[in-house]
Backbone as a chain_set.jsonl record, in Angstrom:
{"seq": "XXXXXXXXXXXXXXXXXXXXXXXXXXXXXXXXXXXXXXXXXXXXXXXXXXXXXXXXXXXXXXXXXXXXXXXXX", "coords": {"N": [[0.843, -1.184, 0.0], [0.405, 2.035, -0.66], [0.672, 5.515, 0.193], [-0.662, 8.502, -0.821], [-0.257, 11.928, -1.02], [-2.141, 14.734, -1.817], [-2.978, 18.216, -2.687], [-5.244, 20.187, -2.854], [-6.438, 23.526, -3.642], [-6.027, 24.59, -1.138], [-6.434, 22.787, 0.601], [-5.153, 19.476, 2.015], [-5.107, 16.301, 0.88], [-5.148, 12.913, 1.602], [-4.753, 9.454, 0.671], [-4.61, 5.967, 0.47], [-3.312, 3.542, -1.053], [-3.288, 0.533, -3.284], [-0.251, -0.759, -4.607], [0.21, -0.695, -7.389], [-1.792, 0.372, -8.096], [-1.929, 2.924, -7.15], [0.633, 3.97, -8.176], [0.226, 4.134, -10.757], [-2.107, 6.23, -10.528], [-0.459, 8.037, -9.85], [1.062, 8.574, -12.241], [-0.482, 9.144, -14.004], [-2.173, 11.426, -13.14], [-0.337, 13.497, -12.922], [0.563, 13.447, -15.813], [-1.424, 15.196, -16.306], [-1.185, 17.204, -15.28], [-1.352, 17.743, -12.709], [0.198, 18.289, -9.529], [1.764, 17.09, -6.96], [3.356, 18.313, -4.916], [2.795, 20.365, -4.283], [-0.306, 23.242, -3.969], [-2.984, 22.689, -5.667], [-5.574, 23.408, -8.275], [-8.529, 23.471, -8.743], [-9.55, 23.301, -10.652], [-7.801, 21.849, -12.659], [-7.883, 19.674, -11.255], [-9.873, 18.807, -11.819], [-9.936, 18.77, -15.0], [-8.231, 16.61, -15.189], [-10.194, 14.531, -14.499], [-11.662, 14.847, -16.101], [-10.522, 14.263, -18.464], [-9.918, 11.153, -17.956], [-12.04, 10.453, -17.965], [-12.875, 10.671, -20.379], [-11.672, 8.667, -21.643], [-11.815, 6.26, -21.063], [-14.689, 6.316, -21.773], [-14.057, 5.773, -24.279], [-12.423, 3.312, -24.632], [-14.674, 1.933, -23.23], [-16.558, 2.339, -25.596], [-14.648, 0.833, -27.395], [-14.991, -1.807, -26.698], [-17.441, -2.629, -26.69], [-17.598, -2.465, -29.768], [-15.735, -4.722, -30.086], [-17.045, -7.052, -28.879], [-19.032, -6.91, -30.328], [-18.028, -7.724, -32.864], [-16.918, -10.419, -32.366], [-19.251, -11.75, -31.694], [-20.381, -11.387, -34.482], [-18.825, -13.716, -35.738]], "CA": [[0.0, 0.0, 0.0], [1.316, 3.41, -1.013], [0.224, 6.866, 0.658], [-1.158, 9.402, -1.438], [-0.691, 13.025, -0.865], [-2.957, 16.055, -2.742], [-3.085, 19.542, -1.881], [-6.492, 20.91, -3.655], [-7.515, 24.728, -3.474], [-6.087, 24.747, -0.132], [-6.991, 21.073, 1.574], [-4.629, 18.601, 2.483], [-5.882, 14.882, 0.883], [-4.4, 11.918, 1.769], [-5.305, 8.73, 0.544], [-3.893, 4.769, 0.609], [-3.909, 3.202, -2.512], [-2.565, -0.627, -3.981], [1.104, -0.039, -5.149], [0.186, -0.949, -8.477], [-3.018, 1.451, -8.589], [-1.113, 4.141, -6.731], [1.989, 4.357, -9.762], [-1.208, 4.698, -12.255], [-2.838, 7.92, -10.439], [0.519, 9.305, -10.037], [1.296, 8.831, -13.685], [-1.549, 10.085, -15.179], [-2.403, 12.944, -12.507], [1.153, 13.752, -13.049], [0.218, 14.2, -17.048], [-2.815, 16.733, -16.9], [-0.582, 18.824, -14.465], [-1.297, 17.515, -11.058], [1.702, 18.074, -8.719], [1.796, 16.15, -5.484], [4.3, 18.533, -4.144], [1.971, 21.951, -4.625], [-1.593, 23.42, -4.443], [-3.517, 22.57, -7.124], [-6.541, 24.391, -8.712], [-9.856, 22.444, -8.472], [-10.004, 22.963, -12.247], [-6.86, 21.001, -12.7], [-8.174, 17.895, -11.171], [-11.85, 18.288, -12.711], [-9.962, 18.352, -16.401], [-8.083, 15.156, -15.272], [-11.143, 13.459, -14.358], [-12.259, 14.564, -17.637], [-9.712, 13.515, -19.327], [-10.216, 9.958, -17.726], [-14.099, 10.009, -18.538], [-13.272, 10.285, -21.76], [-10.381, 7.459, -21.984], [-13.034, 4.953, -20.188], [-15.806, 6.057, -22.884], [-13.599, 5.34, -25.407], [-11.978, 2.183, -23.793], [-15.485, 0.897, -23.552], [-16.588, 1.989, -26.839], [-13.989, -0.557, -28.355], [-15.008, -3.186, -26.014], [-18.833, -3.018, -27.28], [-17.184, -2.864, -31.028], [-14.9, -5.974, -29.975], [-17.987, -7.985, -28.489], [-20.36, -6.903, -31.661], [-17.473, -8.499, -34.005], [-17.027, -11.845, -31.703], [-20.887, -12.032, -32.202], [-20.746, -11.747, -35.746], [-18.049, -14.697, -35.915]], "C": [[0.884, 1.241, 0.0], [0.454, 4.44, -0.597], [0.315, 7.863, -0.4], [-1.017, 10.66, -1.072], [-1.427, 14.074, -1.821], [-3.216, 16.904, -2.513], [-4.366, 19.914, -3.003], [-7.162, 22.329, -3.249], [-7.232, 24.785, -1.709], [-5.585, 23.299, 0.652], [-5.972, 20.092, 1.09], [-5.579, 17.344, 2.004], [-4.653, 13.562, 0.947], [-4.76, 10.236, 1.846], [-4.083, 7.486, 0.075], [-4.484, 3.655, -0.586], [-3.176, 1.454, -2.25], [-1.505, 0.031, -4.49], [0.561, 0.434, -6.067], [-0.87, 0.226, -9.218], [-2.289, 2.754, -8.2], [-0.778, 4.919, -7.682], [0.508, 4.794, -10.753], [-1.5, 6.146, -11.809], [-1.527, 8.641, -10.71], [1.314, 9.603, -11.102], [0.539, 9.748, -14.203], [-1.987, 11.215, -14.613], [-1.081, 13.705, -12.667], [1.096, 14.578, -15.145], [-0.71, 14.917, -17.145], [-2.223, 17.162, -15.546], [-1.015, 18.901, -13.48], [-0.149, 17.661, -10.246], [1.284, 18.056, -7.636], [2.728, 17.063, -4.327], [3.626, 20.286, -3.888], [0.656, 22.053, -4.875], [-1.883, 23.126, -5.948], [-4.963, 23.299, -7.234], [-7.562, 23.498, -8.74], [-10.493, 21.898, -9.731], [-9.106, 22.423, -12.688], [-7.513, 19.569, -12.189], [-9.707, 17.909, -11.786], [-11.158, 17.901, -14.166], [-9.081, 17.025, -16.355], [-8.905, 14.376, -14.981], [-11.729, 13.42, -15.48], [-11.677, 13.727, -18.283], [-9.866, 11.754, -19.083], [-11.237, 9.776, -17.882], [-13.48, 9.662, -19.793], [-12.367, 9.11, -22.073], [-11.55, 6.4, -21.818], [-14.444, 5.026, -21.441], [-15.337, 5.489, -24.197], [-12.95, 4.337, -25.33], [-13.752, 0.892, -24.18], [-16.003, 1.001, -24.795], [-16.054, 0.8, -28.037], [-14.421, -1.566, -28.236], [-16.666, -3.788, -26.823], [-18.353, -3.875, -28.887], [-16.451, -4.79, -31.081], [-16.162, -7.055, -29.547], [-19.218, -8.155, -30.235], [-19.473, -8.239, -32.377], [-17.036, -9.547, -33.69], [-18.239, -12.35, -32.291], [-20.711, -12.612, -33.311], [-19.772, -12.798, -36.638], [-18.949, -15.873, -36.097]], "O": [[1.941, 1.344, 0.621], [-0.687, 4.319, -1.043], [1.429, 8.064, -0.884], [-2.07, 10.849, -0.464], [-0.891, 13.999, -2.927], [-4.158, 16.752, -1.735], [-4.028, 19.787, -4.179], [-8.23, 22.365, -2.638], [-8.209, 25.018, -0.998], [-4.488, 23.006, 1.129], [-5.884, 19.856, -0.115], [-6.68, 17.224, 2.539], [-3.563, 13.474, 0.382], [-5.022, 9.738, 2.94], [-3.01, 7.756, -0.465], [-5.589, 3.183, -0.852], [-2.625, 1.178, -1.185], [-1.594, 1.21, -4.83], [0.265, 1.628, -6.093], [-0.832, 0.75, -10.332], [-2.111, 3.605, -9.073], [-1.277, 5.964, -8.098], [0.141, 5.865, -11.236], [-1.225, 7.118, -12.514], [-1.391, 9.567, -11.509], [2.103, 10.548, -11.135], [0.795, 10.839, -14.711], [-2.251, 12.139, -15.383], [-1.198, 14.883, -12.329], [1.433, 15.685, -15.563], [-0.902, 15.394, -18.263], [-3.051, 17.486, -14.695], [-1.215, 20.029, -13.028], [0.64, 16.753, -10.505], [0.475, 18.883, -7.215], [2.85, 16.709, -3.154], [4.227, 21.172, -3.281], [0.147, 21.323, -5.726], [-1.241, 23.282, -6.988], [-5.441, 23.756, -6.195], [-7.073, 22.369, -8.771], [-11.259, 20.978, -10.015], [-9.522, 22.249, -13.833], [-7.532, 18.54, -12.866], [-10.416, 16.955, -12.106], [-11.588, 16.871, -14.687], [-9.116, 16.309, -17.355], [-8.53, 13.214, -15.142], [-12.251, 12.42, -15.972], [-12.104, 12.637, -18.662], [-9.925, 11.078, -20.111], [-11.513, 8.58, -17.98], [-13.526, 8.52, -20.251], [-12.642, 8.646, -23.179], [-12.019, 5.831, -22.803], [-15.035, 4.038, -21.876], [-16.032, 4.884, -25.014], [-12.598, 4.192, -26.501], [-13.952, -0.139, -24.821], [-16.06, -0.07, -25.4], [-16.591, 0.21, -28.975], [-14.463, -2.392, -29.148], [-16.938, -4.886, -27.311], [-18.512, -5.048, -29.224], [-16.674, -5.706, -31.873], [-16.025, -8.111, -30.164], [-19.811, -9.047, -30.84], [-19.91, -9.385, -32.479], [-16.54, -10.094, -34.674], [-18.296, -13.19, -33.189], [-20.768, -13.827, -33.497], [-19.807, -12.835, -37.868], [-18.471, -16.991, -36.292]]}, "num_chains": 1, "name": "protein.A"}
């Protein structure tokens, strides 16, 4: 388990992750301009959650496509 820190708009967050899930947030919050070491703006982590909506819509989008064309095997 790996400890999480997040400073947001002020507030102290601190959260206990799986290693393995951990390294992931702090990759990808790390690419839409999260820093772990400094306030962050509240609109900084809303456009990385965007940004992960839309990965996941388009993630499952394939998955439907990939199940249709099993089907039609």
């Amino acid at each position: 388990m790996k400890h999480i820190g997040l400073t947001i708009a002020g507030t102290r967050y601190e959260i206990k992750l799986e290693d393995e899930f951990a390294d992931f947030v702090i990759e990808d919050l790390g690419k839409s301009g999260i820093n772990f070491r400094t306030d962050n703006k509240a609109e900084k982590l809303l456009k990385a959650y965007l940004h992960l909506a839309k990965e996941s819509s388009s993630h499952e989008d394939e998955i439907e496509l990939l199940i249709d064309t099993l089907d039609g095997l």
